[in-house]
Steps between C-alpha positions, in 0.01 A plus 500: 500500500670288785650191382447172652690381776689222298706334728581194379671709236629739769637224693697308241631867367644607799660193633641446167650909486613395889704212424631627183637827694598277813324753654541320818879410509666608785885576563737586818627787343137692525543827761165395593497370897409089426185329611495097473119479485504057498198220491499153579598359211244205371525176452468319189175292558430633113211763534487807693132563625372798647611453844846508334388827398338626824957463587621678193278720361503769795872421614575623134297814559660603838806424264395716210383799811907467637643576151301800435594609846827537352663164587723260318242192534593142380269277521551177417323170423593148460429139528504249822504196248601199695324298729240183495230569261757463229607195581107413529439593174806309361287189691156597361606610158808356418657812430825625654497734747752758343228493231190589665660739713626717225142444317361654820752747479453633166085500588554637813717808335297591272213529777739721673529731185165560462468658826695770371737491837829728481731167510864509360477177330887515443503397844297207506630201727353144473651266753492141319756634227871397587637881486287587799537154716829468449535777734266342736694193487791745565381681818400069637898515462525777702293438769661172547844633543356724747331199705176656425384187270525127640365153414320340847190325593204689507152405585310552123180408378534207237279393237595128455356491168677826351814447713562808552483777834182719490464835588181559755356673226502184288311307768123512464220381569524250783850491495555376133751615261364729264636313165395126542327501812656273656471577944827698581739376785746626707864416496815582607718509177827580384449864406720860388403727761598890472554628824257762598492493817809643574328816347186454758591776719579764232159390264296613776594877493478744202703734444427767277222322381151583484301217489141417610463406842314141457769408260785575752251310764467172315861526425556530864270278626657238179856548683307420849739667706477414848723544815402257820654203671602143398421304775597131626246222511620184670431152298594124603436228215652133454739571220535802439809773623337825460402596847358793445257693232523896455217702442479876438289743634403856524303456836779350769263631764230219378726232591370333786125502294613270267266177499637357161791501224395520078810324313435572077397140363851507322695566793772239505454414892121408427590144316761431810241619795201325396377241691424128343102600577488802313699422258228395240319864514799700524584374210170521312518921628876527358339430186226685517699783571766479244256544230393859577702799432630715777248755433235257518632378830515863662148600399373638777119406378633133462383244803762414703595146568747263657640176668638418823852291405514358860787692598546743779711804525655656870436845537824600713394799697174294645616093457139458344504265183324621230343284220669536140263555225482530143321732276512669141518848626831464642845493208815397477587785354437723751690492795568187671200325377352477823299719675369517888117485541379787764139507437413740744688788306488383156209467268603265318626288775134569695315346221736170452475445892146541505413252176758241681419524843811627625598742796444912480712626798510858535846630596422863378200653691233770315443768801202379733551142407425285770573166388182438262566314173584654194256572193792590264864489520610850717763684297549827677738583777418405855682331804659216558343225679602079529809609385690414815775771600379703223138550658369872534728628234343728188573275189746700338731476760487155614534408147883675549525344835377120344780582203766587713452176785479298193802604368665474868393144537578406108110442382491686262679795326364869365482491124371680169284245306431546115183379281667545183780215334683488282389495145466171266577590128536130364267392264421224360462604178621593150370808411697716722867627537699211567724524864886530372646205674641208426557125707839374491575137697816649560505842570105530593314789455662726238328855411508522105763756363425817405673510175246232471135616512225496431433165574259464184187262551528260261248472179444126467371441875172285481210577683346205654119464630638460869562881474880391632818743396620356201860649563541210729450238210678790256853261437624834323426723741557313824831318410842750494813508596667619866608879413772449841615150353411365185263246618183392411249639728155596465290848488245610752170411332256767742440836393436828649174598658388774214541755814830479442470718151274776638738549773712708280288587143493843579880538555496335162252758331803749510700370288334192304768443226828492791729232421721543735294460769166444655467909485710761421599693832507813382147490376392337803644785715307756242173309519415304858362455748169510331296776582126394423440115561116416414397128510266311722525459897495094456877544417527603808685214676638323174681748223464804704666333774734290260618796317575659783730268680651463162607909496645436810686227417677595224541848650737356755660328174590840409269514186226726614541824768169565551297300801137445371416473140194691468421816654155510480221211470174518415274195524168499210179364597368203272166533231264252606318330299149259577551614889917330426818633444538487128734196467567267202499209814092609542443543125341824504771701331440696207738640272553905426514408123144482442395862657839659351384398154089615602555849664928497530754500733434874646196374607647198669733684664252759608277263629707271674618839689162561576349215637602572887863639663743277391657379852129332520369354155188506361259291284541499119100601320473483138233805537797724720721484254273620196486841784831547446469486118255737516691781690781444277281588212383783657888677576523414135200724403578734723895574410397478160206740485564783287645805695145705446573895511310730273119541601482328871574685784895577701503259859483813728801585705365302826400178254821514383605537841339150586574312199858586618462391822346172421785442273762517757268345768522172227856511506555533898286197527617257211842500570473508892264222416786321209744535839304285657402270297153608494379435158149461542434859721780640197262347223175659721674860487591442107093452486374770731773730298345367194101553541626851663660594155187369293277741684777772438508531177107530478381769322857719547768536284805209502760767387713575738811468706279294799328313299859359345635473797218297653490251177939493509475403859228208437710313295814555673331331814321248246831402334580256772166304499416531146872493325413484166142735506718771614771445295256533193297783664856705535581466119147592380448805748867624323762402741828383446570130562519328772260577799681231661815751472293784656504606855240371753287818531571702866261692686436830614452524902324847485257375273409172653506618875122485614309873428224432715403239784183411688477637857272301718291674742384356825328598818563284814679243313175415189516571182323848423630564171755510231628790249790529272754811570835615405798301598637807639272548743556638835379385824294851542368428199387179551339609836301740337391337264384149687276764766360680186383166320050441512579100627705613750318773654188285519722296789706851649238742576317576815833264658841597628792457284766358761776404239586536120703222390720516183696195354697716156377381165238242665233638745351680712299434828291744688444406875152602638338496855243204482 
């Protein structure tokens, strides 16, 4: 009798026999080749739910698939543990950050266990403890010896109520900070700033990385690179001595269609240029403005607005003077701040004109235009016209000709312009790493000592309502000594953007217990770049890009060799949930824990592999899941069904023959599929191989070497999916231990190459007929045998047969007289 599938049982056996045996430890000294198999690590928002899951579970297969391949595999998890809802739930609960983080922690890791994933836990990193941010406090150092970290003004968005910088992220809603509410501002502030742009030109190639192609696009597009002209626009106001305003552009041969100038609402000219009449709604739009984020601002689905400040602008090349505008769309921290209006060749620019009543002249004419007005902006090449000298040039080359008279008469200059800036890590927070520096009246800004860190954040702080840092009120913390002089000075009181400790974890993973420094090199050189990165595509232009820049950074410190740190990247889909993305922000997350303890963690896994391919996502179903319970049931049954000899019939030689075949078909096509990181065609074959083997064994006898070989296989190519069914499957079929220590199974190419294939038939280009034939077959043969079929002679006889067309292994057409 077959015993029940017990896997709750199963489950807590095997990880228990796992851990025991650190059956997943992994050294440098293996002979193995390596294979750094790494996911996002999660933050510690104190459950993980499924869509946590729909990350792990099948990175950890494609993980478990590598090391039976033969590799060396670490694969490592950890803990992203600081960041604002900590601090929020010091507010809510009164209880201290450290505290509910490492609650969350413990919770969270015991979720992690009972997915059964091959983690080495001995390399677990969690980023709010002092022995791992006291090396990101160290590499701050670094990076400001290098020049690559500074304290200036940057524009920020400000919650006046918090006090502290948000992130975009943390703005929602109509632009209200996502703790307290309160409408979000924007101001320039004293900030640190790492500098990433120096790195623009070098983030947007890749080398020797394989990456997905939107990901390197939004990265691209992110950096904005763009080369064009800064040109010269005249301006004469009482008071002021700028005489001029630069704008960049991409299109110099536009120039003389430019009807208007955008300055950003911030732009520090704006206050100076405004006339006394329009001062009173220029200022009511400044405001308006400031409280959206940037990314609300550049929606392109937003309605665009504006307000004439009464000032003009001289477009040099023409004289004209041009009215100066302001809008939303345009920032400070892109270019100059200002942009030129051409509406006639810009969308954008077509539908501002049009809702303010302001000119469309075309200076770039469509072929057959003929002066008509335009229905849309025109945005293809053409020919120059009431542009002056330039007239009855092709675009492209009076834009060169515009660039270089510019630059002869000195209005305006060729130049590379950049969307990206540099990036703001202070925070105004507690519950991050502090920044190493300290204040000195005398000696200014002094970078905390080495010898010195970690900077510890200090136990007693108080958490106040107003959400504010409480390391600024902190009297411990805040008040030191001058390490240059002696004096009394005062510590920095922001902390790092939590970016700042995922820029390096996996550097870290290496070598988690190094003292003497943030890694140990030697590992390092054993273990990196990374060479599996799976995690989601909205990282895209924050830690993927962060991390990044960071390798390169402190490779030109000399502490890395290597240019990117990840070889390969591969972006998950999301589960959905109620027609959303399942999200603890949406409240319609819900937690593996319930359906590991109701049908187990196989399942789960299985499941969550199952519900779509895994670049796209899928919806989680209570009643697709209990599918997958059932299958697994079934490759229990059927590996554990008695091997039946005496009284049934011997599989004939060409059954055999198949059952064979099929086998090593199933392996071809899971582990091209596990390549690919297509899990849910991989779980289809594991099915199809499965209802093929239960009609098998019908009425035949189970004893022999096929047969084995058919049941050894189907675990082997389980044992990734289903880690602990096939590890108990294994023992009780009388293997040795561990499956997890056996070989991924290999195919056979003579026995999965394709023994027959359909022809098709046709006559005059229709579908006559089809018939199955030897792969072998020769073009004679097929001939022959297409002008001896019943369905084709019906259409051939009593005509002549002009041609006999043969395409090898797919058809054949017979050309008749009509």
């Amino acid at each position: 009798m077959i015993p029940k599938y017990s896997y709750q049982e199963i489950e807590s056996k095997w990880q228990a026999r796992w851990a025991a045996d650190h059956l997943y430890q992994v050294h440098e000294t293996s002979q193995r080749t390596k294979w750094y198999a790494l996911t996002m690590f999660p933050y510690t928002s104190g459950d993980l739910h499924i869509g946590h899951w729909y990350a792990m579970a099948p990175s950890d297969v494609h993980a478990r698939f590598k090391r039976m391949q033969g590799y060396n595999v670490l694969h490592p998890i950890g803990f992203d543990a600081f960041g604002l809802p900590a601090e929020n739930a010091a507010i809510r609960h009164g209880i201290h950050p450290y505290k509910w983080t490492m609650q969350n922690v413990e919770n969270m890791r015991r979720q992690l266990k009972s997915l059964g994933a091959m983690y080495d836990w001995g390399r677990e990193v969690i980023t709010c403890l002092p022995d791992y941010y006291e090396w990101t406090q160290w590499f701050f150092l670094k990076l400001y010896q290098a020049g690559l970290a500074y304290r200036g003004k940057a524009p920020a968005n400000w919650c006046s109520q918090c006090q502290t910088v948000l992130a975009n992220e943390q703005v929602v809603g109509e632009g209200r900070c996502e703790r307290c509410h309160t409408p979000v501002v924007r101001r320039d502030l004293e900030q640190w700033v790492l500098r990433i742009t120096r790195y623009a030109d070098e983030l947007l190639e890749y080398p020797g990385a394989e990456w997905p192609e939107r990901v390197k696009l939004m990265q691209r597009n992110w950096i904005g690179k763009s080369v064009g002209v800064e040109i010269s626009f005249g301006i004469e106001a009482e008071g002021i001595e700028e005489t001029e305003i630069r704008v960049f552009t991409t299109r110099a041969d536009t120039i003389f269609g430019v009807t208007f100038l955008v300055f950003a609402p911030e732009h520090p000219l704006v206050a100076r240029l405004t006339t006394p009449e329009c001062k009173e709604e220029v200022q009511g739009y400044i405001g308006r403005a400031l409280g959206q984020t940037d990314i609300e601002r550049l929606s392109t689905e937003k309605e665009k607005t504006g307000v004439f400040i009464g000032a003009y602008a001289v477009n040099r090349l023409n004289g004209e003077k041009v009215p100066i505008w302001i809008a939303d769309y345009v920032l400070i921290s892109y270019g100059t701040g200002a942009v030129m209006g051409v509406p006639a060749h810009d969308q954008r620019d077509f539908e501002f004109a049009h809702d303010f009543g302001l000119p469309i002249r075309v200076v770039i004419a469509p072929g057959g235009w003929s002066g008509e007005e335009l229905k849309e902006a025109y945005v293809e090449p053409g020919i120059m016209v009431n542009s002056g000298q330039f007239d009855g040039m092709p675009n492209e080359q009076g834009k060169e000709a515009i660039a270089d008279f510019m630059e002869a008469k000195g209005y305006g200059r060729r130049a590379t312009s950049y969307r990206l800036r540099d990036w703001l890590i202070s925070r105004q927070r507690y519950w991050g790493a502090p920044i190493p520096i300290i204040y000195c009246s005398k000696c200014g800004t002094v970078p905390v000592p080495e010898s010195d860190l970690p900077v510890l954040l200090p136990e007693d702080a108080e958490f106040k309502p107003t959400g504010e840092s409480p390391l600024k009120y902190c009297e411990s913390f805040v008040n030191t000594t001058c390490p240059r002089c002696g004096s009394p000075a005062r510590r920095e009181t922001d902390t790092m953007d939590t970016f700042m400790c995922s820029n390096w974890y996996f550097l870290r993973y290496t070598s988690p217990g190094y003292e003497q420094g943030p890694f140990d090199p030697g590992k390092v050189a054993y273990w990196m770049p990374v060479d599996q990165y799976t995690g989601g595509a909205e990282h895209a232009t924050m830690h993927l890009l962060y991390s990044r820049f960071f390798n390169k950074a402190i490779r030109d410190l000399g502490l890395v060799n290597f240019d990117e740190p990840f070889t390969r990247l591969f972006n998950q889909g999301t589960i959905v949930m109620e027609r959303q993305k399942m999200s603890k922000s949406r409240g319609n997350v819900i937690t593996p824990d319930e359906y590991v303890a109701r049908l187990g963690a196989d399942t789960v896994r299985g499941y969550l592999m199952f519900v779509g391919p895994w670049d796209q996502g899928g919806g989680w179903d209570d009643s697709g899941i209990s599918g997958i319970w059932r299958w697994l049931n079934r490759v229990w049954n059927l590996a554990l069904e008695e091997r039946k000899g005496d009284g049934l019939p011997q599989m004939e030689p060409a059954a055999e023959h198949e059952l064979r075949r099929q086998t090593h078909k199933t392996i071809k096509r899971v582990t091209e599929d596990l390549e690919k990181f297509r899990f849910n065609t991989m779980l289809a074959a594991l099915m199809e191989f499965t209802n093929y083997l239960t009609k098998a064994k019908e009425g035949r006898s189970l004893a022999n070497a096929a047969w084995q070989e058919a049941i050894d296989s189907l675990l082997l190519l389980l044992a990734p999916t289903a880690p602990h069914m096939a590890e108990e499957l294994w023992e009780r079929t009388g293997h040795a231990y561990s499956i997890h220590n056996q070989s991924f199974p290999s195919w056979d190419e003579d026995l999965v190459a394709e023994e027959q294939i359909t022809l098709v038939i046709q006559v005059n280009g229709k579908l006559r007929d089809r018939v199955a034939v030897p792969v072998s077959i020769t073009e004679s043969e097929a001939r022959e045998l297409a002008l001896g079929r019943e369905r084709v002679r019906a259409h051939v006889d009593d005509k002549e047969i002009k041609n006999v067309i043969y395409v090898p292994g797919r058809l054949v057409n017979v050309v008749v007289s009509k």
